[in-house]
C-alpha positions as semicolon CSV with decimal commas, in nm:
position;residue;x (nm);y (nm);z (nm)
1;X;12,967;18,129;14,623
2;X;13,034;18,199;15,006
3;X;12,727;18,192;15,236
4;X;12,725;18,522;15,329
5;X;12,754;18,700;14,979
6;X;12,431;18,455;14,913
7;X;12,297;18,571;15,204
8;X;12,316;18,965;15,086
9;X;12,207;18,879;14,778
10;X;11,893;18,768;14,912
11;X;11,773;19,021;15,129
12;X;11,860;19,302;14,880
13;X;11,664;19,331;14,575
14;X;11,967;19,549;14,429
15;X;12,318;19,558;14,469
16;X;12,435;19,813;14,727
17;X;12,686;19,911;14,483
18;X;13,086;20,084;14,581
19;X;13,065;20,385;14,814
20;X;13,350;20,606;14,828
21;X;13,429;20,662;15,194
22;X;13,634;20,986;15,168
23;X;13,711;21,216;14,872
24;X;14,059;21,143;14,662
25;X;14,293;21,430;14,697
26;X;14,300;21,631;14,454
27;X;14,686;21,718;14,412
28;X;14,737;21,932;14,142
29;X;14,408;22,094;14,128
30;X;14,360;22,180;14,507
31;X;14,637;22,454;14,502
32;X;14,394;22,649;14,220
33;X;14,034;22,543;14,367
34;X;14,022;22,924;14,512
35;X;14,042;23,063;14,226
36;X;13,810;22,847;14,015
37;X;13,593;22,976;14,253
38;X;13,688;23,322;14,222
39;X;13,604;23,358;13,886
40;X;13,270;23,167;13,912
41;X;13,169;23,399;14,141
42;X;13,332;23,732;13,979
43;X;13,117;23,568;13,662
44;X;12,791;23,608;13,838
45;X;12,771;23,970;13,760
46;X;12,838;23,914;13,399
47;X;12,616;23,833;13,136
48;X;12,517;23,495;13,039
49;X;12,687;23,499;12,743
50;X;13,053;23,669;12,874
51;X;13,078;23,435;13,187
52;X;13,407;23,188;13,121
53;X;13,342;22,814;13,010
54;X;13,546;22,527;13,176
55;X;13,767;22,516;12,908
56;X;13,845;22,912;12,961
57;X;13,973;22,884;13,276
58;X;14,121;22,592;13,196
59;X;14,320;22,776;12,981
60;X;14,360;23,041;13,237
61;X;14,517;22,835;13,482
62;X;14,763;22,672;13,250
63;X;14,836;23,048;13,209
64;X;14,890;23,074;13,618
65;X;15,112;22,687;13,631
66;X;14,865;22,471;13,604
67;X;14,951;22,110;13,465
68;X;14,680;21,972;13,489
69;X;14,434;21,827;13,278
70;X;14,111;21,961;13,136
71;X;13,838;21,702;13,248
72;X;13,961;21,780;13,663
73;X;13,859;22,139;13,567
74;X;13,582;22,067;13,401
75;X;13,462;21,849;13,677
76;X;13,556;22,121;13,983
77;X;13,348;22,364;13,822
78;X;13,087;22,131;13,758
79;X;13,065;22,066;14,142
């Protein structure tokens, strides 16, 4: 083991773990981020239970030319 790896190891009690420096680009979601968030926001006035899931406008945006997958949705409307 090199010296200095040693050396972090024993003035942290934990391991500073990977930090992501900038965000990946998101290529084939970014042209459709506007309107994920359109129709979060047109969902506010809606009730509860008639607002879209992720997998709804999921769906949607396949409608639209989206090739993406589902989980990048899911995640963007997450965040």
């Amino acid at each position: 083991m090199h010296r200095q790896t040693l050396k972090k190891i024993l003035e942290h009690s934990e391991p500073a773990g990977y930090r992501q420096l900038k965000p990946r680009p998101q290529k084939k979601l970014g042209a459709f981020l506007g309107r994920i968030k359109q129709i979060l926001k047109d969902d506010q006035a809606m009730p509860r239970k008639q607002r879209h899931t992720a997998k709804r406008i999921w769906e949607r945006l396949r409608e639209d030319g989206f090739t993406g997958g589902y989980t990048v949705v899911k995640d963007a409307v997450r965040g």
